[in-house]
C-alpha angles and dihedrals in degrees: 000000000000086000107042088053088060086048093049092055095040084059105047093051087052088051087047096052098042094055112075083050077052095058101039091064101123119228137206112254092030118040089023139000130212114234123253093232114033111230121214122257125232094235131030113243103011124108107242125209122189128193112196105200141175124210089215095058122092095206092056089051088050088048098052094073087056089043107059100054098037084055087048095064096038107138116255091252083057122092125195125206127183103219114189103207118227121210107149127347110283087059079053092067092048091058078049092071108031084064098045080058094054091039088058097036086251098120100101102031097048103027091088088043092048089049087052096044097055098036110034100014091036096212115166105244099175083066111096104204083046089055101040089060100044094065095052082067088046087059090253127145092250088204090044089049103046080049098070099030084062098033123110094246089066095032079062101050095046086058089050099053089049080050090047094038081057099044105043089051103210109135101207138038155266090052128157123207116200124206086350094289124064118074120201118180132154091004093156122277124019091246084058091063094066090038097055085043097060092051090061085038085064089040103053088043094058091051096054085051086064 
């Protein structure tokens, strides 16, 4: 009897301890979804994460501090896409900008500044002439930079994320898709989000592996 009552305790504690991990266990339907309809994926036998984003949403620019770091120790067999998300035309004109960020260069260095523009400087970034001039501030070529705001590559690629926003069927942002078909969004905290999203990350892996 003096020894089981040490098991017992021992066991209790282990049970104890298991079962927030336990918990925490996401679950389709109700952490994430799978979409109706699988998307591709850009490369074979990666495991591919988009974020679809908007300038103009608080959540995304909180999110953006998680983010970055969380994308920086992303495994080699992990690939990471930045998605802006197009629901009208004014969204439009922020996907406007953020490629004409990737198409410069410019996407890591001016996405922070462009959150902070649009939601605590209110600037009007769907002006051209505002943000021509604001990335002039930003030491940016303006010309160089209205080029290529105006130019047919980026004109393309808009097209292709309101194709994207429609076909991957999540209403709000942010939202991450994982191996092109599960969806996670407002999952709880911010810091669910990544958490949820490694564990797709795992699972998709292992059905690649497969």
């Amino acid at each position: 009897m003096k020894l089981l009552k040490p098991l017992l305790a021992a066991l209790a504690v282990a049970l104890l301890s298991a079962s927030p991990v336990i918990a925490q266990t996401p679950f389709e339907g109700k952490q994430y979804t799978r979409l109706q309809m699988p998307q591709p994926t850009e490369q074979a036998g990666k495991v591919e994460v988009i974020e679809f984003f908007w300038y103009g949403c608080s959540h995304c620019m909180d999110f953006e501090p998680l983010l970055q770091p969380w994308v920086k120790k992303l495994p080699a067999d992990v690939v990471f896409r930045k998605v802006p998300a197009v629901f009208n035309p004014n969204w439009a004109l922020g996907a406007r900008l953020f490629y004409t960020f990737e198409a410069l260069g410019l996407a890591e260095r001016l996405n922070v500044a462009a959150f902070n523009a649009v939601q605590k400087e209110r600037i009007n970034l769907n002006d051209e002439k505002a943000v021509g001039d604001w990335a002039a501030r930003q030491g940016v070529d303006r010309q160089k930079f209205l080029d290529m705001y105006k130019s047919f590559a980026v004109d393309g690629k808009v097209r292709k994320a309101a194709e994207m926003t429609q076909e991957y069927g999540f209403s709000g942002v942010p939202a991450l898709v994982v191996g092109g078909k599960y969806l996670l969004a407002s999952v709880g905290t911010l810091e669910d989000l990544l958490r949820v999203t490694d564990f797709l990350i795992a699972k998709n892996r292992t059905e690649i592996r497969k």
